[in-house]
N, C-alpha and C positions, 0 to 999 in steps of 0.2 A: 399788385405786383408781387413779384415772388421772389427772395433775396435770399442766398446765404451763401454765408465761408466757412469752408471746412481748411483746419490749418493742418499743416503737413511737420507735424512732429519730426519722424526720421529725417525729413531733409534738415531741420532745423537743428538737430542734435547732430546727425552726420556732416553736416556744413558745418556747422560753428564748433564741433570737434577739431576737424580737419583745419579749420583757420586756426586756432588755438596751438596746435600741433605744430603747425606751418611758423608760427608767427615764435612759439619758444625755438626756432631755428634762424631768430635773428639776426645772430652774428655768422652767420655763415655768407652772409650777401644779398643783395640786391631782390634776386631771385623768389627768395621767401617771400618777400615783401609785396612783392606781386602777385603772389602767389594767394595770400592771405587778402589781397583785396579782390584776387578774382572771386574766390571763393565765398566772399563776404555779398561780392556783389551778384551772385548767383542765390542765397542763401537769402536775401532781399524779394528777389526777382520770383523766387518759388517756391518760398514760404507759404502761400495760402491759395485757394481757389476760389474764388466768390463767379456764381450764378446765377443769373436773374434772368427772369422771363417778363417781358411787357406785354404790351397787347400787339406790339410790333415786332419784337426778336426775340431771341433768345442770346444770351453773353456770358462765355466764359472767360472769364479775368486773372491771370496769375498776379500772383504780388499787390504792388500800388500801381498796374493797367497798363503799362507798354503792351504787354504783349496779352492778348485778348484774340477768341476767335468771336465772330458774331452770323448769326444763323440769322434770315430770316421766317418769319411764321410762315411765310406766304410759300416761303419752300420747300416745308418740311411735308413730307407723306405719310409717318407714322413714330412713334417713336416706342422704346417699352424700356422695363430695367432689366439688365443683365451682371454678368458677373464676368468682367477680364480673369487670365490669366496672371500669374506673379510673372511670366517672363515679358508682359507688355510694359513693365513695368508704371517708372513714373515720371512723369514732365510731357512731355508733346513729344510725339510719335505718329511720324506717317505713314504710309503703305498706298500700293492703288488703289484708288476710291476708298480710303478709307483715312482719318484722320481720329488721335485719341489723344484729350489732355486730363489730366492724372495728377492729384498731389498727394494723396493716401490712399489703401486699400486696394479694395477688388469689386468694388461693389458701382455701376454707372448705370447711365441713361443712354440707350443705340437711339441716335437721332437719325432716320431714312430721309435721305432727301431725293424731291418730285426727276430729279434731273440725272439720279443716281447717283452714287454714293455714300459712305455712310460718317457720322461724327458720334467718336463719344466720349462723353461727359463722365468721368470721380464724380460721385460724390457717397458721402453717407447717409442721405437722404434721396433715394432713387422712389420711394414712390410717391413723394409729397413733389418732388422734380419732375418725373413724368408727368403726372396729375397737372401741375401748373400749365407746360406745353399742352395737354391735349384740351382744357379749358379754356386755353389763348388762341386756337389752332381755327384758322378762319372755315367754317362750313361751305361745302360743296353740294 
């Protein structure tokens, strides 16, 4: 099985700035205060990316795994590594046929799926990630 987390620095310094910022705005009301646990709780949520490929799917996971997409093998057509744009930026992003989840960089995996479509995968390690899906990728 093939496993890793790549953590998301900028979120985590831009998030836990922002809360820090929010939260010396105390005494101003209520507001802040919510304000510093959205941000906390977002800052939680998309801190890190871990993806694993089995012999079944493929899984991308933000955080501690609410929110997760999961592919399966059985449906993928081809995948390789590419390189997003800075204005795709980062977090989950959709478009037609097209789905991208992102916690650092520029550097992912374009997952083609049999039914069309396409997903892709952050990560820093795109050819060790590639490699895993096309070694798990059921033969036709």
């Amino acid at each position: 099985m093939y496993r890793h987390t790549q953590i998301g620095w900028v979120i985590i310094i831009s998030m836990g700035g922002a809360a820090l910022f929010s939260g010396s705005l105390s005494n101003t009301g209520g507001e802040a205060h919510l304000l510093v646990a959205i941000l906390l709780i977002f800052l939680v949520l998309f801190c890190t990316l871990t993806v694993t490929v089995d012999n079944r799917m493929i899984e991308a996971r933000f955080g501690p795994g609410p929110i997760r997409k999961r592919v399966l093998l059985a449906d993928v057509a081809s995948c390789r590594e590419v390189r997003i744009h800075w204005w795709d930026g980062w977090g989950i992003h959709g478009r037609p046929g097209q789905w991208l989840f992102n916690v650092s960089g520029f550097d992912a995996v374009e997952i083609t799926l049999k039914k069309g479509g396409l997903v892709l995968i952050g990560t820093d390690e795109p050819l060790e990630f590639c490699r895993a899906i096309k070694s798990r990728m059921p033969r036709t």
